[in-house]
Residue frames as a rotation matrix with the C-alpha (Angstrom) as fourth column:
UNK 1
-0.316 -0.722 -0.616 -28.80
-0.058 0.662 -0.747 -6.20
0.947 -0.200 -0.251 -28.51
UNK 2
0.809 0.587 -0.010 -29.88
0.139 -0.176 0.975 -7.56
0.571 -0.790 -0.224 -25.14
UNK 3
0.166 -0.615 0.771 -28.51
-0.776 -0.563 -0.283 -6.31
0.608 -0.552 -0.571 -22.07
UNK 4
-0.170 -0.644 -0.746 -26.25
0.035 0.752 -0.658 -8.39
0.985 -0.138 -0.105 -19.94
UNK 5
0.530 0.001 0.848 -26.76
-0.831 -0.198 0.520 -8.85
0.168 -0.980 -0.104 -16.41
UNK 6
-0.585 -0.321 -0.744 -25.04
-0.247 0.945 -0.213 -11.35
0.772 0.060 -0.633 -14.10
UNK 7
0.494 0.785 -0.375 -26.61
0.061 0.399 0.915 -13.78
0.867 -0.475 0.149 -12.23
UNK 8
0.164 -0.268 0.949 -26.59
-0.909 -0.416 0.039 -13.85
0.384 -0.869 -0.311 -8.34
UNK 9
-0.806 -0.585 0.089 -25.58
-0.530 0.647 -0.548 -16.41
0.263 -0.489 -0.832 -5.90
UNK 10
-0.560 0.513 0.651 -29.21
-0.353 0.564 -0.747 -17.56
-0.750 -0.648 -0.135 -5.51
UNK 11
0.573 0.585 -0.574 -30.31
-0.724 0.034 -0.689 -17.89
-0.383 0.810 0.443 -8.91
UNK 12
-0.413 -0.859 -0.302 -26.98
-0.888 0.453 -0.076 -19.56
0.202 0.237 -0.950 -9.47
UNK 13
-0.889 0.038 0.457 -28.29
-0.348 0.593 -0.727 -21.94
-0.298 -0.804 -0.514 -6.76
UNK 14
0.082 0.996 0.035 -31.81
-0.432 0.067 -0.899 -22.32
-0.898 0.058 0.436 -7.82
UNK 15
0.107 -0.306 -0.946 -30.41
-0.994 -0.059 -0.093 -22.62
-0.027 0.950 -0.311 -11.33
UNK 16
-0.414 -0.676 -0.610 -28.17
-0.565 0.716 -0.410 -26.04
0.714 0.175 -0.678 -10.40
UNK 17
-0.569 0.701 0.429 -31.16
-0.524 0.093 -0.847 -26.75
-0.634 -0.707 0.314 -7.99
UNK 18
0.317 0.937 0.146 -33.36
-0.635 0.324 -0.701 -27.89
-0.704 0.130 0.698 -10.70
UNK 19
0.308 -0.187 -0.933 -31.01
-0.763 0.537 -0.359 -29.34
0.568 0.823 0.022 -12.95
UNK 20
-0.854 -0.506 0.118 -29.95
-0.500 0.738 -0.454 -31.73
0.143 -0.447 -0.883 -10.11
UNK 21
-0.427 0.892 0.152 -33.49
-0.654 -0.188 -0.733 -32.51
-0.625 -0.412 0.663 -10.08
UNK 22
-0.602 -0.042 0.797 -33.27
0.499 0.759 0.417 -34.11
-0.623 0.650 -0.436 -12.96
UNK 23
0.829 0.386 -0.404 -35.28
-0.145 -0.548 -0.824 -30.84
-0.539 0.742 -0.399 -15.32
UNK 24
0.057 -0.555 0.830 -33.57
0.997 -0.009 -0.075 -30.20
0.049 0.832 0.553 -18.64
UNK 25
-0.542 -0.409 -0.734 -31.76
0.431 -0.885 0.175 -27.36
-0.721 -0.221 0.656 -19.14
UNK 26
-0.532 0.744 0.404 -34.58
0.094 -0.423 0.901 -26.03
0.841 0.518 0.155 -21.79
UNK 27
0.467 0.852 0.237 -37.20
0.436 -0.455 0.777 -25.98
0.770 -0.259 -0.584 -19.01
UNK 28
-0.181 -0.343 -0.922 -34.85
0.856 -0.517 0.024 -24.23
-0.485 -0.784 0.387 -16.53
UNK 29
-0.835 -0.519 0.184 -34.13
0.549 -0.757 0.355 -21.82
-0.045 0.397 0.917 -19.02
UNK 30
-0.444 0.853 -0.276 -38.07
0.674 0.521 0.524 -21.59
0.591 0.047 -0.806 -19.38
UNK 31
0.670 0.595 -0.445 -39.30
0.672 -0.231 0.703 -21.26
0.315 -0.770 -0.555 -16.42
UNK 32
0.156 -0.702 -0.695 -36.45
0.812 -0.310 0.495 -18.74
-0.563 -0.642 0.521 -15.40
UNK 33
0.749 -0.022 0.662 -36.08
0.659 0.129 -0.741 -16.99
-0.069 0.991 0.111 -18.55
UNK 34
-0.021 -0.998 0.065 -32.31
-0.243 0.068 0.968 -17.44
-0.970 0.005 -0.244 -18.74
UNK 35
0.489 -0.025 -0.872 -30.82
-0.803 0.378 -0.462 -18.42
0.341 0.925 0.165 -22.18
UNK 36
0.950 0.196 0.242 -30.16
-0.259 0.928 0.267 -21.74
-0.173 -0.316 0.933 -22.36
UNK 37
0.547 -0.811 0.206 -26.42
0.120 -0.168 -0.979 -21.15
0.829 0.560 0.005 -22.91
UNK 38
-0.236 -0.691 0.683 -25.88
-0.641 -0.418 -0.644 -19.66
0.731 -0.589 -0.344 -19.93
UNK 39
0.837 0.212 0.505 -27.95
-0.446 0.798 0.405 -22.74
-0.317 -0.564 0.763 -17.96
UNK 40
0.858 -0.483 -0.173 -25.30
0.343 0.790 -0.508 -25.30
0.383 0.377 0.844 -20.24
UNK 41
0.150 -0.988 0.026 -22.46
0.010 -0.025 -1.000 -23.01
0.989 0.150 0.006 -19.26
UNK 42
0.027 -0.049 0.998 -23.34
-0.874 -0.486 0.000 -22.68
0.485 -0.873 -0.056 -15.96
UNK 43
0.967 0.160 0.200 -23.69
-0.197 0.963 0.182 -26.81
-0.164 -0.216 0.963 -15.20
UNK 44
0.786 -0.589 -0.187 -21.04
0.094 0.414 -0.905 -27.31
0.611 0.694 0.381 -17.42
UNK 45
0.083 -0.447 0.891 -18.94
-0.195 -0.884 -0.425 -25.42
0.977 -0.138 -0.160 -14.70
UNK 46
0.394 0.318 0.863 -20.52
-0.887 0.377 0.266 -27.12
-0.241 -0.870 0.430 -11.67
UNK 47
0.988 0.101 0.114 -19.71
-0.113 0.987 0.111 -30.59
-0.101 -0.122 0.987 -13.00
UNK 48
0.340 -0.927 0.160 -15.88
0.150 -0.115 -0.982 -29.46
0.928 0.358 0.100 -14.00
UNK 49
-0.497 -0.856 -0.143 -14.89
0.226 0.031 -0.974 -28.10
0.838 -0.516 0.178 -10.47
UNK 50
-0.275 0.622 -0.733 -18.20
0.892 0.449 0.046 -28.19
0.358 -0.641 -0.679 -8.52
UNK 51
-0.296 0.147 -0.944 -18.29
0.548 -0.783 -0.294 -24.35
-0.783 -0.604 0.151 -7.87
UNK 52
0.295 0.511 0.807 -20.56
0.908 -0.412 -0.071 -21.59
0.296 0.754 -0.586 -9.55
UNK 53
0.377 -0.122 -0.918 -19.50
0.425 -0.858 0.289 -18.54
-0.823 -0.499 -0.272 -7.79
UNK 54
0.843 0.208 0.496 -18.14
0.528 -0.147 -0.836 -16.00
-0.101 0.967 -0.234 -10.15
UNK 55
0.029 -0.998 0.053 -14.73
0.968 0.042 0.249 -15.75
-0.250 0.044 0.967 -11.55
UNK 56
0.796 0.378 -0.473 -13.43
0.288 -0.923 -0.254 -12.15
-0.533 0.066 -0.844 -10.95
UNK 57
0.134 -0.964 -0.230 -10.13
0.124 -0.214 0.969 -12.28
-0.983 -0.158 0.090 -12.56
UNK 58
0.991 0.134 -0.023 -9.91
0.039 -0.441 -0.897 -9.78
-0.131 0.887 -0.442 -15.14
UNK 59
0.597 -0.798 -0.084 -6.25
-0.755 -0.594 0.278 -8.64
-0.271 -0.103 -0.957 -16.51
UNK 60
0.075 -0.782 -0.619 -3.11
-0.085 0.613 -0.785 -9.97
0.994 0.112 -0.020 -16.30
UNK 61
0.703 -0.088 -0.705 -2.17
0.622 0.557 0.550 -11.74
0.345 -0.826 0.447 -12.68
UNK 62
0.862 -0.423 0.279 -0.53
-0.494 -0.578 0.650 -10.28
-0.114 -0.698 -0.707 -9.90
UNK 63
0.323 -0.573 -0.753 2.70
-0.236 0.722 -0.651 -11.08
0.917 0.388 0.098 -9.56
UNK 64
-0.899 -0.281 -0.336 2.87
0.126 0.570 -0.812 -10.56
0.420 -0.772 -0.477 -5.70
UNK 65
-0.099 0.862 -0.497 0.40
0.761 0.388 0.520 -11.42
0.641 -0.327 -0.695 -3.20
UNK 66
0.801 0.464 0.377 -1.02
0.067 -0.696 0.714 -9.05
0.594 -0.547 -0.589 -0.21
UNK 67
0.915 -0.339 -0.218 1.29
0.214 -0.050 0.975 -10.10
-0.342 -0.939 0.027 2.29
UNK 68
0.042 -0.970 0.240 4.52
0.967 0.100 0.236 -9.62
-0.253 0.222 0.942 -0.09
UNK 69
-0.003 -0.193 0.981 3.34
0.378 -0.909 -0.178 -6.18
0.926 0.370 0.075 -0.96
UNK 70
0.947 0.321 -0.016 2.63
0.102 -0.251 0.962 -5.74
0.305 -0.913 -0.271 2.87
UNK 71
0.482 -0.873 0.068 6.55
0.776 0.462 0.429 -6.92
-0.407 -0.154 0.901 3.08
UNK 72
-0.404 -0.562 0.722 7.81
0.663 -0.724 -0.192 -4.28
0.630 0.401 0.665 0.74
UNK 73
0.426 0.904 -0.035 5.44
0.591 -0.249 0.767 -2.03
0.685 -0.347 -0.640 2.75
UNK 74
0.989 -0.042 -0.143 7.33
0.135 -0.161 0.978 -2.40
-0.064 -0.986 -0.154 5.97
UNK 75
0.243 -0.879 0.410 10.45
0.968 0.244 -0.050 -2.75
-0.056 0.409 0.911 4.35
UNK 76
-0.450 -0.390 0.803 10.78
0.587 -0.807 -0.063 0.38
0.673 0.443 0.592 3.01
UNK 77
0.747 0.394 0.535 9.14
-0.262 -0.565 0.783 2.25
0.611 -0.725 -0.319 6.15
UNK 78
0.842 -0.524 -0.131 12.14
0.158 0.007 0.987 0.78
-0.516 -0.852 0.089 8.28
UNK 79
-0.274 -0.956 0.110 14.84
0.565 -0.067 0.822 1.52
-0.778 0.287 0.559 6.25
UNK 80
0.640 0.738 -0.214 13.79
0.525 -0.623 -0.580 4.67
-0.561 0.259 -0.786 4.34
UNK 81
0.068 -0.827 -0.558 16.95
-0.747 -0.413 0.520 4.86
-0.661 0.382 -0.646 2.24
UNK 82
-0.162 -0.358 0.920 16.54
-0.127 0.932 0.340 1.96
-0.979 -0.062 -0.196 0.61
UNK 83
-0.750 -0.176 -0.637 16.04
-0.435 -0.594 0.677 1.87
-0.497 0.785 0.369 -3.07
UNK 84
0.473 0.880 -0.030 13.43
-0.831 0.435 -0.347 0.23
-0.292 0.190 0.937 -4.86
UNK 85
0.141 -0.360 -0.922 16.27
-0.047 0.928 -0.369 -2.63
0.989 0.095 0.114 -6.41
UNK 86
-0.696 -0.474 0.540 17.09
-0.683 0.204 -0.701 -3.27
0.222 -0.857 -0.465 -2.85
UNK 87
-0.436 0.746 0.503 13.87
-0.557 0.216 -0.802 -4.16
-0.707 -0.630 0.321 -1.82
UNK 88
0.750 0.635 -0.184 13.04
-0.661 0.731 -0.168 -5.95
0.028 0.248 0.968 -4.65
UNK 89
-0.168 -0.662 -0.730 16.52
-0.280 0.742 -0.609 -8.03
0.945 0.102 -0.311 -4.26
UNK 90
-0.849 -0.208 0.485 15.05
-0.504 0.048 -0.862 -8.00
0.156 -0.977 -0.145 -0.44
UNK 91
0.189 0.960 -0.208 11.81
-0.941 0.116 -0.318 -9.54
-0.281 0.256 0.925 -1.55
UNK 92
0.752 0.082 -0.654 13.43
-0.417 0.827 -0.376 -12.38
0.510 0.556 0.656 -3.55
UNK 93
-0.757 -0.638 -0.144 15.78
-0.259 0.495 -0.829 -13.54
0.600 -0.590 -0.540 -0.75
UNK 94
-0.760 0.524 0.384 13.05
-0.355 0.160 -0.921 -13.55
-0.544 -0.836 0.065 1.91
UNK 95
0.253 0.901 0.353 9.92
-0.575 0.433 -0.694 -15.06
-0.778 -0.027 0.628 -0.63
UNK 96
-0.515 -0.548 0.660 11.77
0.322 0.590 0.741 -16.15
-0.795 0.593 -0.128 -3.94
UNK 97
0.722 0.631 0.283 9.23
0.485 -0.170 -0.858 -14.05
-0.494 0.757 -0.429 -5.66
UNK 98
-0.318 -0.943 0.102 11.31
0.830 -0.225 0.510 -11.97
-0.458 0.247 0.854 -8.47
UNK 99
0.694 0.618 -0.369 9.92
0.469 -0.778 -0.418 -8.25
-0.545 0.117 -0.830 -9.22
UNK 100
-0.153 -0.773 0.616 11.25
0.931 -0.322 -0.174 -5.74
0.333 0.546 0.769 -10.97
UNK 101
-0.704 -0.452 -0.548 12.30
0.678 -0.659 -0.326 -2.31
-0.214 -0.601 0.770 -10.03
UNK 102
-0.758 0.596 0.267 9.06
0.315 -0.025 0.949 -1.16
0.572 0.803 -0.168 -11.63
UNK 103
0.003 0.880 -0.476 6.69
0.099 0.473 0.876 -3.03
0.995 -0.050 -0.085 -9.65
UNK 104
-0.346 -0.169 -0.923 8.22
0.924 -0.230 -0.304 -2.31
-0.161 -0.958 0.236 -6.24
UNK 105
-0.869 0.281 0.407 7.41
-0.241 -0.959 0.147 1.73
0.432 0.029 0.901 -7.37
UNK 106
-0.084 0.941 0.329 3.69
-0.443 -0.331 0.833 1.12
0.893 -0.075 0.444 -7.92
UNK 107
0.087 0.447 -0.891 2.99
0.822 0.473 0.317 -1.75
0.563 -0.760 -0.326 -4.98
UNK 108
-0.520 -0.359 -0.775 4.58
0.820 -0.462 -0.337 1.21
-0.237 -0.811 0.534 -2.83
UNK 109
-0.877 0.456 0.154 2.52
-0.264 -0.724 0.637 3.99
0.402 0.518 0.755 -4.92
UNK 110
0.013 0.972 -0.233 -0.80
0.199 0.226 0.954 1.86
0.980 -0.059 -0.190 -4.05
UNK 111
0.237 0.030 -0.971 0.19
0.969 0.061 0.238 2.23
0.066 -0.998 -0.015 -0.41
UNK 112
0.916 0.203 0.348 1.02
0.246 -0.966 -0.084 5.84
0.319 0.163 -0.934 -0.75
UNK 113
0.097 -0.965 -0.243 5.09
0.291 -0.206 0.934 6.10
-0.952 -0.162 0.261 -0.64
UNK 114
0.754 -0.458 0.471 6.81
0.306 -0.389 -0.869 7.56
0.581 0.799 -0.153 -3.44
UNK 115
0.322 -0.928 -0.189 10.24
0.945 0.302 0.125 8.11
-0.059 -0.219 0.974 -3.83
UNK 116
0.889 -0.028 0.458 11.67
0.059 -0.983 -0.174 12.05
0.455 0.182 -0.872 -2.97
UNK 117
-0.225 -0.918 0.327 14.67
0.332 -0.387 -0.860 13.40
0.916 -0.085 0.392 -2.87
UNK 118
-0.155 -0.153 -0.976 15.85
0.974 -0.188 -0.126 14.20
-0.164 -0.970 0.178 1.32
UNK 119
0.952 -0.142 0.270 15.91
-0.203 -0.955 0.215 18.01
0.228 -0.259 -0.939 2.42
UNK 120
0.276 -0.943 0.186 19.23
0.260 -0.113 -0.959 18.98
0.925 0.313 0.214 2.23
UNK 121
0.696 0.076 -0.714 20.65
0.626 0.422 0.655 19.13
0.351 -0.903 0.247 5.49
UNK 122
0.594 -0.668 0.448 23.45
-0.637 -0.731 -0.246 21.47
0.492 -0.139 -0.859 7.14
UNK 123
0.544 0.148 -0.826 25.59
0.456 0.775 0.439 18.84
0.705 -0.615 0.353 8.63
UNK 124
0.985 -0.172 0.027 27.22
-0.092 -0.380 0.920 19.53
-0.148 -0.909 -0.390 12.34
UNK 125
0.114 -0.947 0.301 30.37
-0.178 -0.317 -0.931 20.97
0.977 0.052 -0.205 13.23
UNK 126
-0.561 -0.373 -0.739 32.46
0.813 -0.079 -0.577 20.60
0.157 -0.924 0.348 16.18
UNK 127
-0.972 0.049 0.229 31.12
-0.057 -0.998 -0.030 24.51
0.227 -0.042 0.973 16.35
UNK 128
0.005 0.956 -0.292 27.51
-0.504 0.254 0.826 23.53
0.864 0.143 0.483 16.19
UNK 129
0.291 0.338 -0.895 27.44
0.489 0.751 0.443 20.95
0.822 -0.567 0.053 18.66
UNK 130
-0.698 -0.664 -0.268 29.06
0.673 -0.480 -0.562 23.55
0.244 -0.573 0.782 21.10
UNK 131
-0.914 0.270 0.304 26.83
-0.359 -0.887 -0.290 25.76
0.191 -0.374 0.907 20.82
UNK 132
0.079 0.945 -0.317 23.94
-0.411 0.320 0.853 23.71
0.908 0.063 0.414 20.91
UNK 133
-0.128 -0.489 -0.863 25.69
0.686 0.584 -0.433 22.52
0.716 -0.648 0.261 24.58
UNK 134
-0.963 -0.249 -0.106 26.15
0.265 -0.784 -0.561 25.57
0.057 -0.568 0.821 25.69
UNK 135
-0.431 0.888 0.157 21.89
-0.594 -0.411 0.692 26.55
0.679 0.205 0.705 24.66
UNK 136
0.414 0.683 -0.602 20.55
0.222 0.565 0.794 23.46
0.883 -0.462 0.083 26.45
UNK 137
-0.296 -0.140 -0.945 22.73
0.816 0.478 -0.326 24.01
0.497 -0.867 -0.027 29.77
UNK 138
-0.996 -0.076 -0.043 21.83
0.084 -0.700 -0.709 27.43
0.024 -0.710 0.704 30.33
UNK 139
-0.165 0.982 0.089 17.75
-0.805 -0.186 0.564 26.39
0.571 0.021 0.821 29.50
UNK 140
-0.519 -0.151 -0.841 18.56
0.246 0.916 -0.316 23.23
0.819 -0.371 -0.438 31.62
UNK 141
-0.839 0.115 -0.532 17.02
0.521 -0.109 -0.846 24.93
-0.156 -0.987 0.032 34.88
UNK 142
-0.788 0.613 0.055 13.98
-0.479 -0.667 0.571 26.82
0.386 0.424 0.819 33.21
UNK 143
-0.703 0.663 0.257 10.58
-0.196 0.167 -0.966 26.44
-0.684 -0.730 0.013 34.68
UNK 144
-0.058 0.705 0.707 6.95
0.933 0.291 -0.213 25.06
-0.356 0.647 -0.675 33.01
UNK 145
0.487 0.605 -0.630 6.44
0.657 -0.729 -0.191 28.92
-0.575 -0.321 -0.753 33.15
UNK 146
-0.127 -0.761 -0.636 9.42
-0.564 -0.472 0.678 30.03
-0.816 0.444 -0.370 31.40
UNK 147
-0.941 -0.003 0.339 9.24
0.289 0.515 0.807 27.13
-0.176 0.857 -0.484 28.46
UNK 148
-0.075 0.991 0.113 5.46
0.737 0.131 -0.664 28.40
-0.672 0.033 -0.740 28.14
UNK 149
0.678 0.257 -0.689 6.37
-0.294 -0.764 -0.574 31.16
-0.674 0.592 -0.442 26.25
UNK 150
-0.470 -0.824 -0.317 8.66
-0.667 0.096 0.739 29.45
-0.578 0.559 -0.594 23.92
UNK 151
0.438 0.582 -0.685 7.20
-0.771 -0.148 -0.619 28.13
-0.462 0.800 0.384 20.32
UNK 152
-0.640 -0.721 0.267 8.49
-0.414 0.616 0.671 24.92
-0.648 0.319 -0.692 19.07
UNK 153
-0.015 0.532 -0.846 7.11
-0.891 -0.392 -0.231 24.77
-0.455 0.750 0.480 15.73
UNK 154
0.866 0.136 -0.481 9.07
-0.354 0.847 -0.397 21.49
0.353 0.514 0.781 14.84
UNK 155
0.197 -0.962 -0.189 12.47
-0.026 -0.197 0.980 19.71
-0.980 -0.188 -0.064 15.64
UNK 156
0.657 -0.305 -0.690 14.69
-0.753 -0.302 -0.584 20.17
-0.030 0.903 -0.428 12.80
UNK 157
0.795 -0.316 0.518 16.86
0.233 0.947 0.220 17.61
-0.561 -0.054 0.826 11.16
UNK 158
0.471 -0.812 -0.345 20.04
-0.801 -0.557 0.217 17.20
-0.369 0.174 -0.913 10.87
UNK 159
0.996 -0.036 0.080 22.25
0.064 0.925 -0.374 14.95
-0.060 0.377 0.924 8.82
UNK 160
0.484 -0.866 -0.127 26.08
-0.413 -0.354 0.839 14.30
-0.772 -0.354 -0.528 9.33
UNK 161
-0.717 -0.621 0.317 26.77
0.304 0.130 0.944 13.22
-0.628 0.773 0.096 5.92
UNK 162
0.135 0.490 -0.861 25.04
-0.495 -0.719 -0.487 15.07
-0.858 0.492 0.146 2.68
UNK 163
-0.702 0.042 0.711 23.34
0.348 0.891 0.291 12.50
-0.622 0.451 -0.640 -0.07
UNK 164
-0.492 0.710 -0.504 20.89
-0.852 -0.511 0.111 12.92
-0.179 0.485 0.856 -2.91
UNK 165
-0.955 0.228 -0.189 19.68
0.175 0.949 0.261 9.50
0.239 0.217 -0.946 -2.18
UNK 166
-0.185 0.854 0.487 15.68
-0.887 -0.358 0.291 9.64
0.423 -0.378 0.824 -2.20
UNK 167
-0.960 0.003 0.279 13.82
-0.241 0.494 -0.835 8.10
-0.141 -0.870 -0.473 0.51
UNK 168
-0.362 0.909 -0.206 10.37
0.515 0.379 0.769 6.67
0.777 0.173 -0.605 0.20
UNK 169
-0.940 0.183 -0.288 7.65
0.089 -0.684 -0.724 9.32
-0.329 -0.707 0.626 2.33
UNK 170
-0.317 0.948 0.034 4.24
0.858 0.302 -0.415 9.86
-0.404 -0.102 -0.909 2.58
UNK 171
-0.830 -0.165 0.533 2.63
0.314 -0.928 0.201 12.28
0.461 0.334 0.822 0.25
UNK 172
0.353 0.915 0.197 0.50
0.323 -0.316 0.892 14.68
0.878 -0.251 -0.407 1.84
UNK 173
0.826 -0.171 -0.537 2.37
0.558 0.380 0.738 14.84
0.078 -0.909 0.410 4.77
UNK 174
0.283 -0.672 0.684 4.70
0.217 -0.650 -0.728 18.20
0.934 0.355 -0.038 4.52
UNK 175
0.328 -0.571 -0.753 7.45
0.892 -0.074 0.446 19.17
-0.310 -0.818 0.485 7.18
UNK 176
0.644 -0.279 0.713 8.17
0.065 -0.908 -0.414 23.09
0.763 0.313 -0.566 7.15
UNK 177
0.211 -0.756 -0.620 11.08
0.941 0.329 -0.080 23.79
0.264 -0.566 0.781 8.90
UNK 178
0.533 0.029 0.846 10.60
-0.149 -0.981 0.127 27.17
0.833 -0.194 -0.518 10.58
UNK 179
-0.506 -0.860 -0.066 13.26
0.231 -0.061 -0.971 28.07
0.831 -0.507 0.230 13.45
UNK 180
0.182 0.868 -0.463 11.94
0.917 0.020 0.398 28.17
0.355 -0.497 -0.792 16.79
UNK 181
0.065 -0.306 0.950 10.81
0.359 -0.881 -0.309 31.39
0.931 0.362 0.052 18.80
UNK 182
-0.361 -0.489 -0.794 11.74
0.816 0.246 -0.523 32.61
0.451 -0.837 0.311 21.82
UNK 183
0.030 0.864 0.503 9.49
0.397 -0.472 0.787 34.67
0.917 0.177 -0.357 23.58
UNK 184
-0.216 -0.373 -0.902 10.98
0.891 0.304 -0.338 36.05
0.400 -0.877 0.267 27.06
């Protein structure tokens, strides 16, 4: 069986070069040795919508374009609670395209988001927020010299209401929450 190749953009050209010439598509093939099929299908192709370039569309069609997955994209980076039906009921108000709850996953999978469950939070007490008053006014007057020996590893987060809604988050990207130390 022979091996397939495809043709390039200048053979293409050279190709529909001589047949505008007025050669037959036997001595293109010829003098080129192309099969004369692919000369007939290649004309055939030029005289139908004038363009030879080659058709890459394998599959089944998208159903959105770049800029609507770009749209879910940002979407779900500003509002990182949002579910995946939201955004696709936030998609078909703002383009009229209609997705399913599916296809918002992957578009957001190709961009590297995925949906995880929050870190459970502690949320604040009246107590808490007191002391956390009382910590900042008596470090409120500390020198560069004094905060130099103090470790801040991360800030921690804190949530004032406790959900098991997941959030869309970058994998690879891991937050350890390690208390800070104090070094005096």
């Amino acid at each position: 069986m022979a091996q397939r190749k495809h043709l390039d953009d200048f053979l293409r050209g050279r190709i529909i070069g001589r047949l505008e010439c007025g050669r037959t598509q036997l001595e293109v093939s010829e003098d080129l040795g192309i099969a004369q099929s692919v000369i007939s299908r290649l004309w055939q192709r030029f005289q139908d919508d004038g363009n030879v370039s080659r058709c890459y569309s394998t599959g089944r069609p998208r159903v959105t374009t770049p800029n609507e997955d770009r749209y879910l994209a940002v979407t779900a980076k500003r509002n990182r609670r949002s579910t995946a039906s939201d955004l696709s009921r936030q998609l078909s108000s703002a383009t009229g395209t209609t997705v399913s709850r599916q296809t918002v996953y992957r578009r957001l999978g190709h961009i590297g988001l995925y949906a995880r469950r929050p870190v459970r939070c502690v949320p604040l007490t009246a107590t808490h927020c007191r002391l956390r008053l009382a910590w900042s006014r008596e470090h409120a007057l500390w020198t560069p010299q004094q905060w130099s020996c103090v470790m801040f590893s991360d800030e921690s987060r804190f949530s004032l209401q406790s959900d098991s809604r997941r959030t869309f988050s970058v994998i690879g990207v891991q937050v350890t929450l390690v208390p800070p130390r104090e070094n005096h």
